[in-house]
NUDREN-378834 format. One record per residue: residue in three letters; x, y, z negated of N, C-alpha, C in turn. Coordinates in steps of 0.1 Angstrom, whole numbers, plus 5000, padded with zeros to 4 digits. Layout:
<rs>
alaXYZXYZXYZ
...
</rs>
This chain:
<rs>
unk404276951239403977101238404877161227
unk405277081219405777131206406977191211
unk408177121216409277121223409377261226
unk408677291236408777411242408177561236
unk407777501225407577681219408677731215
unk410277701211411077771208411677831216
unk411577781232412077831242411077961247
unk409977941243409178101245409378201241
unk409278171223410278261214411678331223
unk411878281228413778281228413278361244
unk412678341252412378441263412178571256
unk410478561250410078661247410978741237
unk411878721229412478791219413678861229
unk414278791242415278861248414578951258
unk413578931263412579081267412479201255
unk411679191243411979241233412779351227
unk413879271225415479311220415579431230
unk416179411243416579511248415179631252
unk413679611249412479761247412979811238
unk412779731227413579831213414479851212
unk415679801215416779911219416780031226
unk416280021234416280141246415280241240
unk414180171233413380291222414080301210
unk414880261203415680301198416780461198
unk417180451211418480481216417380641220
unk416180591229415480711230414980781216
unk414580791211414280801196415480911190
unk416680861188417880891186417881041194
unk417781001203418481101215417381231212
unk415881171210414981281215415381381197
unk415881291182415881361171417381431177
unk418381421182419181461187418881631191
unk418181611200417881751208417281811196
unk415981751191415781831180416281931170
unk417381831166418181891157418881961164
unk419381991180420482101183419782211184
unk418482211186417682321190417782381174
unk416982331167417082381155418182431145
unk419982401151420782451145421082551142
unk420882681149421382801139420682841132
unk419382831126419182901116419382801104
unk419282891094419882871082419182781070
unk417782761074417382661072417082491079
unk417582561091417882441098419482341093
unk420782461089421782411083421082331070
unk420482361064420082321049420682341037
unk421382431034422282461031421782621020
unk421682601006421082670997421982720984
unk422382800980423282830968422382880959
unk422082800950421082880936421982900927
unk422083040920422383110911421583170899
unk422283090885421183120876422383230868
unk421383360862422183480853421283480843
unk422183390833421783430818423083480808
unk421783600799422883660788423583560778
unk424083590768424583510760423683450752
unk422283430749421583320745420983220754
unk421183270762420783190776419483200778
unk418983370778417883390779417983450799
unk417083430808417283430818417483600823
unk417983670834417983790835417383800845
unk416883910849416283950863417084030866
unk416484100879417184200889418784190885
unk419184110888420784140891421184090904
unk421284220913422084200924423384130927
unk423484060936424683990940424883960956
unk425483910959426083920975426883830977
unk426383670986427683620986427683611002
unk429483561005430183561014430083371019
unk429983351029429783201034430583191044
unk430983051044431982991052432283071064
unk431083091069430483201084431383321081
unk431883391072431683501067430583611069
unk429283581067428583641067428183671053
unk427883801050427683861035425783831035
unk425583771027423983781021424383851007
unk423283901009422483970995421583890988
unk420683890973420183830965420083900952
unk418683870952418483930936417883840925
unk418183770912417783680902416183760900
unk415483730898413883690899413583660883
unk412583630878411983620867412683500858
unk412983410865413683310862415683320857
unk415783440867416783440862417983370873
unk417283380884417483270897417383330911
unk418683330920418883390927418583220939
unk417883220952418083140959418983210975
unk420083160979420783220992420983111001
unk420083111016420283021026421483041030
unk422382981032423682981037423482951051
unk424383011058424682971075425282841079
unk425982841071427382751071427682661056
unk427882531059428382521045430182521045
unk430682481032432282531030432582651023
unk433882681021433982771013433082871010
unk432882920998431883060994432283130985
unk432083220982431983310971430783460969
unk430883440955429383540948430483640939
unk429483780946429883890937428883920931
unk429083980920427584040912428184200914
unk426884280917426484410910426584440896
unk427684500892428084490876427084620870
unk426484690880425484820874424084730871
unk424084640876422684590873422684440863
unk423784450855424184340849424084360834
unk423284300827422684400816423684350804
unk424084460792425284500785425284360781
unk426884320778427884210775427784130783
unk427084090798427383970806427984040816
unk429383980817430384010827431084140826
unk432184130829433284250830432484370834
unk433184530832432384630840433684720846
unk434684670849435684730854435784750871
unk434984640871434784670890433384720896
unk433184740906431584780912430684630922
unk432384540924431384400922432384290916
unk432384180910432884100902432383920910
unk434083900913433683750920433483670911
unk432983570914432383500905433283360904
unk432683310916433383180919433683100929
unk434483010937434283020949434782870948
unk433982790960434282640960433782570969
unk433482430969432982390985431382340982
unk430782370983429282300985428782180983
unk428582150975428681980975427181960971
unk426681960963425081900960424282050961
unk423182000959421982110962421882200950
unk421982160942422082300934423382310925
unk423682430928425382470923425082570912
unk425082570902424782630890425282730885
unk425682890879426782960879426083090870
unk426383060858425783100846426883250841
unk426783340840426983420831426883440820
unk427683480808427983450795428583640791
unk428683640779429483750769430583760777
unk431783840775432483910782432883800792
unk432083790802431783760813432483600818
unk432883490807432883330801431883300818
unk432883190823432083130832431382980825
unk430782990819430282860812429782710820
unk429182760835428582640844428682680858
unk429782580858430182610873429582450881
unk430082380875429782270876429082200890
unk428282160897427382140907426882030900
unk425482020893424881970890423182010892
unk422381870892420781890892420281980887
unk419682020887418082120878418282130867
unk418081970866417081880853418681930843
unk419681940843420581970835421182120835
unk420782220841421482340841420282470842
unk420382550834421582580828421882510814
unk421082450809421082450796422282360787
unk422682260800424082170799425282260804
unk426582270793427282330799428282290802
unk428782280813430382200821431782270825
unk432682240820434082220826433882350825
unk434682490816434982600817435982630824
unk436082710832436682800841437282920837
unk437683000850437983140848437283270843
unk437783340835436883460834436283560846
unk434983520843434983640855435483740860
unk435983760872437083930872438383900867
unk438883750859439483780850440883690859
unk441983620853443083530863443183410859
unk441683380843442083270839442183150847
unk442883000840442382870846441182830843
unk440682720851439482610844440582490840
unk439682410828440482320822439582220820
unk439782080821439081980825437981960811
unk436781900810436081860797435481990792
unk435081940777434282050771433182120775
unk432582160762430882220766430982360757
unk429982390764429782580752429282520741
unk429482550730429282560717427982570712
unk427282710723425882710714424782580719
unk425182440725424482350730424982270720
unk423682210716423782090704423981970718
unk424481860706424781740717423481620721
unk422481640712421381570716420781690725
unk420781780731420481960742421681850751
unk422681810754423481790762422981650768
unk422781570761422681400760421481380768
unk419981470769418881420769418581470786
unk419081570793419181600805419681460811
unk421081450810421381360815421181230812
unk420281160803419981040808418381020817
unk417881170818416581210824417481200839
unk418281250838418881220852419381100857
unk419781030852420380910846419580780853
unk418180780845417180710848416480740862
unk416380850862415980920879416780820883
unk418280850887419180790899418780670900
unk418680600887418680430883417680380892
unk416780490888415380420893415180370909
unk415680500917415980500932416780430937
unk418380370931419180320934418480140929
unk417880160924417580030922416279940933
unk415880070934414780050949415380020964
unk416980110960417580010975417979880969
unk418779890959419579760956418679640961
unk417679630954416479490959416279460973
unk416279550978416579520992417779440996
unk418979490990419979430994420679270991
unk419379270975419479150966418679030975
unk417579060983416478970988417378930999
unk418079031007418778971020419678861017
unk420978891004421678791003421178740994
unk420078700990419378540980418878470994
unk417878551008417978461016418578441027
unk419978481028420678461041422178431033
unk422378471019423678481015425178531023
unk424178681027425278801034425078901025
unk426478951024426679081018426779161028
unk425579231028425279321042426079451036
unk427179511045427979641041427279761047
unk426479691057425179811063424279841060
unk424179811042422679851037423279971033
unk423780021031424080191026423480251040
unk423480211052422980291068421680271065
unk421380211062419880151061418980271053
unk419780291039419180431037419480541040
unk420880531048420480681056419880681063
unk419480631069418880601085417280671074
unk416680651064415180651064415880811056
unk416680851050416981001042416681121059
unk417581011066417081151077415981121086
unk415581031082413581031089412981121079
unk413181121073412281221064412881351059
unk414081321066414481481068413881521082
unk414081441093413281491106411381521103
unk411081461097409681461096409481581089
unk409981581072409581751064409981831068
unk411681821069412381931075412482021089
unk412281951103412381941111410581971120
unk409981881118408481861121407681971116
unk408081941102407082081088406082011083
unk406181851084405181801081404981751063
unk404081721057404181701038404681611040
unk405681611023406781521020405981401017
unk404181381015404281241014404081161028
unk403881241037404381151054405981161056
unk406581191051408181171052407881051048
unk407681021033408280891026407580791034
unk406080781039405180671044406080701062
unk406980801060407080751077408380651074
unk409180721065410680621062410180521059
unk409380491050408780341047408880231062
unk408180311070407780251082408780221091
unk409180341095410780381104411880261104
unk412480271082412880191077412480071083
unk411380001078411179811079411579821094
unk410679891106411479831121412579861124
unk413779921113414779941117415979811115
unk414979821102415579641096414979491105
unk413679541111413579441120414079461131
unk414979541137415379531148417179471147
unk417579511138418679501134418779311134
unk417179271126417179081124417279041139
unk416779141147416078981162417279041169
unk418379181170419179181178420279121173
unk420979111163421879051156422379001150
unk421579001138421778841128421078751133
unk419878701139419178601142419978521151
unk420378611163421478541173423178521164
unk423478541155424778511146424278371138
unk422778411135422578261129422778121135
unk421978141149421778081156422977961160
unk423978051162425678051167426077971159
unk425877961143426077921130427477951126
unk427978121130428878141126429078151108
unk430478171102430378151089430078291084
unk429578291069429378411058431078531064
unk431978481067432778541066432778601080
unk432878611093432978641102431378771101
unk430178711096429078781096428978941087
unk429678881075430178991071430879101073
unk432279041083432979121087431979251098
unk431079111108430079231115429379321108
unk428879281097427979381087428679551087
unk430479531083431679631081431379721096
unk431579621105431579711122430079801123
unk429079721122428279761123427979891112
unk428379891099428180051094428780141097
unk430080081102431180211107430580251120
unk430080191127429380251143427880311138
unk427380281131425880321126426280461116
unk427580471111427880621103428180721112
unk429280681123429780801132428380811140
unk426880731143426580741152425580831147
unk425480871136424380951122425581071126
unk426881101125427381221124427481271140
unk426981171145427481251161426081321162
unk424281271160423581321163423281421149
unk423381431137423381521123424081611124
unk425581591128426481661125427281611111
unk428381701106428981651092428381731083
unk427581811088427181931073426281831065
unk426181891052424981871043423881901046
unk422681861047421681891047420581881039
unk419781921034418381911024417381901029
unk416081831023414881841029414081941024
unk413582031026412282181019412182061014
unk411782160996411182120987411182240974
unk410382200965409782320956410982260942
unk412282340942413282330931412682360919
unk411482460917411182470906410982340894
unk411182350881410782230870409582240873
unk408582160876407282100869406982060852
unk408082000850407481900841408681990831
unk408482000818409782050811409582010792
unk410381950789410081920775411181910768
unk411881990761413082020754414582100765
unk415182000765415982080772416481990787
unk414981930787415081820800413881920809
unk414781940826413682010833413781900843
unk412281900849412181770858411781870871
unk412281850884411381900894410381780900
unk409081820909408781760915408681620918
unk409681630929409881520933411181390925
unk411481480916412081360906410781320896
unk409881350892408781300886407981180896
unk408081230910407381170923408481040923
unk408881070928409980980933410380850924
unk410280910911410480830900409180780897
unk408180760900406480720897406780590911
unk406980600921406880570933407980450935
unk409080470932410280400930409380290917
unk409180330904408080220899406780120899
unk406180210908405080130912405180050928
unk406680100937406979990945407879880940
unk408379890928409379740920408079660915
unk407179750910405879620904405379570915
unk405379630924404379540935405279470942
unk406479480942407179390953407279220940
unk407979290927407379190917406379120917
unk405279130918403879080919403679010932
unk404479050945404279010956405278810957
unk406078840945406678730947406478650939
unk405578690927405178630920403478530926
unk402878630929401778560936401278570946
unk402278590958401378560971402378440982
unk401978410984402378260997403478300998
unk403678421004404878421016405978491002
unk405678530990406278580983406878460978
unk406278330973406278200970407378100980
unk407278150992408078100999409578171003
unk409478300997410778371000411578300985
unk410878250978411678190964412078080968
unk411178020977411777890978412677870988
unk413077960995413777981005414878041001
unk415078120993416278150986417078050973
unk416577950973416577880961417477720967
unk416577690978417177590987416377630996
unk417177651011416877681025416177561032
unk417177421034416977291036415877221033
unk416077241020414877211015413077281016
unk413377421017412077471020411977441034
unk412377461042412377391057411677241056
unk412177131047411777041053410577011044
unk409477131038408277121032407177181041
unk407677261054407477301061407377431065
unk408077531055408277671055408777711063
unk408177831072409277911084410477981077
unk411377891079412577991072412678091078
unk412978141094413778221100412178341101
unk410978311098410378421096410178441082
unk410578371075410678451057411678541059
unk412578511064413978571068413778681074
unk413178711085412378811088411678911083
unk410978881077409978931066410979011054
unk411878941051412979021039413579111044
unk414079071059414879191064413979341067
unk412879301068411279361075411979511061
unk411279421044410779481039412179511029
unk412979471031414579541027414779651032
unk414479681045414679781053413579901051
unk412179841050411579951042411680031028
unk412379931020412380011006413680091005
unk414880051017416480101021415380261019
unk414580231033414080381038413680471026
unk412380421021412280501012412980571001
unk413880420997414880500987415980610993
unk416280571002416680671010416180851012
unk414980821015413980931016414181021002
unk413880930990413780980978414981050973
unk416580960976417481020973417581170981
unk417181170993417181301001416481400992
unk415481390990414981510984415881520964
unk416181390961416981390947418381480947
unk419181480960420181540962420381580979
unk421481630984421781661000422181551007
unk421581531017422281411026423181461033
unk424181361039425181361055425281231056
unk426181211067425581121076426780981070
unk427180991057427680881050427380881037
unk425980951036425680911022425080791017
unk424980721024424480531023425880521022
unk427280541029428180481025428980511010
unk428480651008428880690994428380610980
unk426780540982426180480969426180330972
unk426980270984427380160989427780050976
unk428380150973429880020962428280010947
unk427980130944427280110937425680030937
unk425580000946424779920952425179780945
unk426279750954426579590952426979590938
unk427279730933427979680915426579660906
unk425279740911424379680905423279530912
unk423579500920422879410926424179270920
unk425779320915426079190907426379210897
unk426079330886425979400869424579290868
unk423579280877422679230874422179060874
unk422779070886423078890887422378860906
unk423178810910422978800928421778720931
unk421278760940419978700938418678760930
unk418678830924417978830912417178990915
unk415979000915415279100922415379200908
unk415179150896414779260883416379270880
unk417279150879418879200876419279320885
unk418379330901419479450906418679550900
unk417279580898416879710889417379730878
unk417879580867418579630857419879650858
unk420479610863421979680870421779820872
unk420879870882420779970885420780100878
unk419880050868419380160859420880210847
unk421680100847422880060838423480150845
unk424280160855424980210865424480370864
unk423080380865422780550869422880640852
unk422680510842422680600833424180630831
unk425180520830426580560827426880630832
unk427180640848427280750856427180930852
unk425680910843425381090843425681080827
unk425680990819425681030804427081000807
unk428380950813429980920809430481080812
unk429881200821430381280821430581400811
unk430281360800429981410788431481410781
unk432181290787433081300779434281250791
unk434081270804435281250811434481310825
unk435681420830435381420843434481400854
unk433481450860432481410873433481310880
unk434581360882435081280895435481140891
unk435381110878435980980870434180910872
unk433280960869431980900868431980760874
unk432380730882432180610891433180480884
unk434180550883434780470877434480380865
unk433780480854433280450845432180340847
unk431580370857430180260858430680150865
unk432480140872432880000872433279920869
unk433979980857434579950841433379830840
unk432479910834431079870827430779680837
unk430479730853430479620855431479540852
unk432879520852433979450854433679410835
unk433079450829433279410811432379320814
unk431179360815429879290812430079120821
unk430679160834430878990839432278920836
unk433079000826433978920820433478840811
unk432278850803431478850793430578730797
unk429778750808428778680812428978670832
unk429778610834430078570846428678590862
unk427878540853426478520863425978640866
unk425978740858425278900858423978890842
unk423578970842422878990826421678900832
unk421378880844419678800848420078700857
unk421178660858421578560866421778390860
unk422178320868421378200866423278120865
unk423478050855424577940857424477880868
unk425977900874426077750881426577680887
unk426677530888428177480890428577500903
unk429977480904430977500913431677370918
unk431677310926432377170928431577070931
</rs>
């Protein structure tokens, strides 16, 4: 009898394979229509320009009219609010530009020679675009940065308002002390760390038990950023069934991904290098296949921008307090899970020697399962979380890709707490190196860091010697 249970498996799994594909594919198609239905309005694009007007102490203004022009060319109107904070749903993302009402612009912020005053104009990149007014009318923060750092962090001076100056790379306004500069961003810092380190583990459990560098875990979290963009955004349903749906979405996306295609590559006993290479195809057809039904725009998920949480010159919203609580108490429990339960016991021993746990009698190819299961659910979530942390499109898994593997080997391969401490390494360099070089250099900097640290210690900071030969 024994004989023939793998041949049942091997029926039942090719019945299987192709339900869930086809529910798959249905799935896909039905969030498809969805989203076309819901394209033209303007919160359907997702697409938001916040505008903060402060005088020269950086005390917040109200009622100052302004008007900007969007990709669409459609003129919106907008008035800063108590806060000092103008919010404008855009039609369109892509080029823009903001005029202010210089009558309602209270004395020494901004020029008064015209009846409106452009401000600034650029392409839309993250969810909040920052654009501060100063004394004779100094663009101080143009920048596109979080919340949690603006206005009170100031970036990369620009043109005078109204005026024909240049912007010039570096430098901060003067009246910001540097611990006022320093403490935002490692609040941001640690945020990213935290979430990027909730996918990395994912990515660290696949190759400790399959030893693939999966190039498709960056899909992985998009794939759950826009489940919980379809669920909040799309549905209207609360952001904490977004995350519990990505959780979910996530793991059978990763289990479908095990029984249609790696399981059958195992089987074949093709090598690490040919599997890999599929990993590459497979993200590049799983990215265009996110922009054929998304589209290429940016999108956001509703959520409340306001700071919650605020203590010096660190503002926290929401869901970076959330997100960051949740991203912590799913690393202790996946910790704890492998510390003390069977099958967590067995995923060590299965990553440690394969062969050998096999011949103690462990199901390898369902521990293997199980990792892909729950790689795929924490892809989602962190996914989910980065969605509401910043804007998704439909290659933003491939954008934090590199940074993935730089912390899953800053930390040591294999190693479930090396990829959170990689991780956290990577998010802080990242937001604290632009202090003194460039946004667009940021990445660079955090691969410097890796490339020093394993000059240094070869294995990763939590990784294990070992021989070669």
């Amino acid at each position: 009898m024994r004989p023939a249970h793998p041949a049942i498996i091997r029926t039942s799994y090719g019945g299987r394979l192709w339900r869930l594909g086809l529910a798959l594919l249905a799935f896909l198609a039905l969030f498809g229509t969805l989203q076309a239905q819901n394209a033209p309005g303007a919160h359907a694009a997702g697409v938001q320009l916040i505008v903060t007007v402060a005088d020269d102490s950086g005390k917040p203004v109200a009622k100052v009219g302004l008007t900007v022009a969007d990709a669409a060319g459609k003129l919106i109107k907008g008035t800063t609010d108590a806060q000092g904070k103008a919010t404008v749903d855009l039609t369109a993302s892509g080029r823009y530009g903001v005029y202010f009402d210089v009558a309602t612009l209270p004395k020494g912020v901004g020029p008064a020679a015209n009846p409106t005053v452009r401000a600034t104009t650029g392409n839309i990149s993250p969810q909040f675009t920052a654009i501060s007014l100063s004394a004779s009318g100094v663009r101080t923060a143009v920048t596109p940065t979080p919340l949690a750092t603006a206005p009170s962090s100031a970036s990369t001076p620009g043109a005078t308002v109204g005026g024909s100056g240049s912007g010039s790379s570096g430098g901060s306004s003067g009246g910001t002390s540097f611990i006022d500069q320093l403490t935002p961003k490692i609040a941001t810092g640690l945020t990213f760390g935290l979430l990027l380190g909730l996918a990395s583990i994912g990515l660290s459990l696949i190759y400790s038990t399959t030893r693939l560098n999966n190039f498709a875990h960056g899909e992985l979290v998009t794939f759950g950023a826009f489940m919980a963009y379809m669920i909040a955004g799309q549905w209207g349903l609360n952001g904490w069934i977004a995350i519990l749906g990505a959780l979910i979405l996530g793991g059978c996306f990763g289990y479908l991904q095990d029984i249609s295609l790696w399981r059958p590559l195992r089987k074949r006993r093709l090598g690490m290098m040919q599997i890999m290479i599929v990993s590459i195809g497979l993200s590049l057809a799983l990215r265009y296949i996110f922009a054929f039904i998304w589209g290429p725009d940016r999108l956001s998920i509703p959520a409340d921008n306001d700071p919650v949480v605020s203590f010096g010159p660190v503002n926290l919203r929401y869901w970076d307090v959330v997100g960051s609580i949740i991203a912590i108490v799913l690393l202790v429990l996946v910790a704890l899970f492998f510390s003390f339960t069977r099958i967590g016991k067995a995923t060590r021993a299965v990553a440690d020697n394969k062969a050998l746990a096999a011949a103690t009698g462990i199901n390898v190819e369902l521990i293997i399962r199980i990792v892909w299961v729950g790689g795929g659910a924490l892809a989602g979530v962190a996914g989910a979380l980065i969605g509401y942390y910043q804007t998704l499109q439909w290659n933003a898994g491939a954008l934090i890709l590199l940074l993935l593997f730089a912390s899953v080997t800053l930390g040591g391969l294999g190693t479930t707490w090396g990829a959170l401490v990689g991780a956290i390494i990577i998010g802080l360099a990242m937001d604290v190196s632009t202090m003194w070089v460039p946004t667009s250099l940021k990445y660079v900097v955090a691969m410097l860091i890796m490339i020093v640290v394993l000059l240094v210690r070869p294995q990763g900071l939590l990784g294990r010697k070992q021989r070669i030969g």
